[in-house]
C-alpha positions as CSV (number, residue, x, y, z in Angstrom):
1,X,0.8,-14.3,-4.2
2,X,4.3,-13.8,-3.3
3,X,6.2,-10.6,-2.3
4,X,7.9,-10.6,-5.7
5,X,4.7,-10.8,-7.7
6,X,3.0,-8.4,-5.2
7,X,5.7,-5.8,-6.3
8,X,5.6,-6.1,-9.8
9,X,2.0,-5.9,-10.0
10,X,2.0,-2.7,-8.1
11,X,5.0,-1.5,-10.4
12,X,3.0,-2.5,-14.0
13,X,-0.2,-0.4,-12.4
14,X,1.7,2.5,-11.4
15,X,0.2,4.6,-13.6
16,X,-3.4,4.5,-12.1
17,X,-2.1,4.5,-9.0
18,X,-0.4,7.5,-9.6
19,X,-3.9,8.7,-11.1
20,X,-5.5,8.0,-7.9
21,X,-2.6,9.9,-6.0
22,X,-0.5,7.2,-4.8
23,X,3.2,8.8,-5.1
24,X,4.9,5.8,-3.7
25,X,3.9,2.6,-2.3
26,X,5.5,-0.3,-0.5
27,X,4.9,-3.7,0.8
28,X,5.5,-4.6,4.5
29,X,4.9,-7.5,6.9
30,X,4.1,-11.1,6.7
31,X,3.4,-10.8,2.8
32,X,7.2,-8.9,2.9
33,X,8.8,-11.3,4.8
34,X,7.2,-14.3,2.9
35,X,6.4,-15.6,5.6
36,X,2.4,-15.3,5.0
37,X,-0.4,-17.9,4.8
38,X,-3.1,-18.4,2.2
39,X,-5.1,-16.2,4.0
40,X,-3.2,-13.6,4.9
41,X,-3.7,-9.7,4.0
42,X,-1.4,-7.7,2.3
43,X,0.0,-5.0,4.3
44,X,0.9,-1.7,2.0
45,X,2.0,1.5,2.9
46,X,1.3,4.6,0.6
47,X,2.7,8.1,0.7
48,X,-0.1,10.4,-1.2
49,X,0.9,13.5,-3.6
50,X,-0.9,15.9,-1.6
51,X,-0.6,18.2,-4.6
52,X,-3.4,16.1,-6.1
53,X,-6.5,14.9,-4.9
54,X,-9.0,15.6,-2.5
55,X,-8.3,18.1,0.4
56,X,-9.5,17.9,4.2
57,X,-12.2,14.8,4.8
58,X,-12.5,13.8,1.1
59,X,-9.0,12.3,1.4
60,X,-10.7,9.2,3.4
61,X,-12.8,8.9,0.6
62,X,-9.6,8.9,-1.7
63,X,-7.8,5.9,0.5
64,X,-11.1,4.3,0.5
65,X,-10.8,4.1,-3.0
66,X,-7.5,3.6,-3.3
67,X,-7.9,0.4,-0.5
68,X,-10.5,-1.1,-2.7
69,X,-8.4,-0.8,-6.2
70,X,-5.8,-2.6,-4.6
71,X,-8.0,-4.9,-3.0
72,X,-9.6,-6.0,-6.5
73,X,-5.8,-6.0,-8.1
74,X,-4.4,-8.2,-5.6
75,X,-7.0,-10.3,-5.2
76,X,-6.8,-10.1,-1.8
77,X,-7.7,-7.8,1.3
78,X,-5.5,-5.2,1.4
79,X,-4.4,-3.2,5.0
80,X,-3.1,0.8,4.0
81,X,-0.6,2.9,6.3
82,X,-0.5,5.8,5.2
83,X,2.6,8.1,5.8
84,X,4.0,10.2,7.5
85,X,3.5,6.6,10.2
86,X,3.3,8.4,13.8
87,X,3.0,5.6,15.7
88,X,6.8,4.3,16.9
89,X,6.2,0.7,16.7
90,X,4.2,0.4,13.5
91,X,6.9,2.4,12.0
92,X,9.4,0.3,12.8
93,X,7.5,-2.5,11.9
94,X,7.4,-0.9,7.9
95,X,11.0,0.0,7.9
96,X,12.0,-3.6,9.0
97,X,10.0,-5.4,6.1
98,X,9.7,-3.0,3.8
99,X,9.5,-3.7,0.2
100,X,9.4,-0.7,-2.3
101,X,7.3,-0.9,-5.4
102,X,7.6,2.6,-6.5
């Protein structure tokens, strides 16, 4: 699955993302730059409505959940950031490729 159809997947489900708290979402690295082989993950990085959902340790649980909806959609295993990104060079690894869905 290319980039392009990655996105618009993620765009006509972004209702039950949304539902699971997903506020926006984006595609980075090898999948972004099309540059990816049949086996390669997809690299997606989330930013959650912290308005909804679960508070304190439950959130894993949440991105857990999330991770594995995206997993089944894709069809593929799925890699989450989650943002605020702290870490320098991951974060300017999403900037670089990133690919907004919504």
């Amino acid at each position: 699955m290319n980039r392009h159809e990655i996105i618009e997947l993620l765009k006509a489900n972004k209702a039950r993302l949304v539902e699971h708290g997903v506020k926006h979402i984006s595609l980075f690295g090898s999948r972004a730059r099309d540059e990816y082989y049949s086996k390669s993950d997809v690299d997606l990085c989330i930013e959650l409505n912290l308005d909804q959902g679960a508070p304190g340790f439950a959130r894993i649980q949440q991105i857990q959940e999330i991770k594995e909806y995206l997993s089944k959609l894709l069809r593929n295993n799925v890699d989450i950031v989650v943002e605020p990104v702290f870490g320098e060079n991951l974060r300017t690894e999403i900037e670089r490729d990133r690919k907004h869905a919504f």
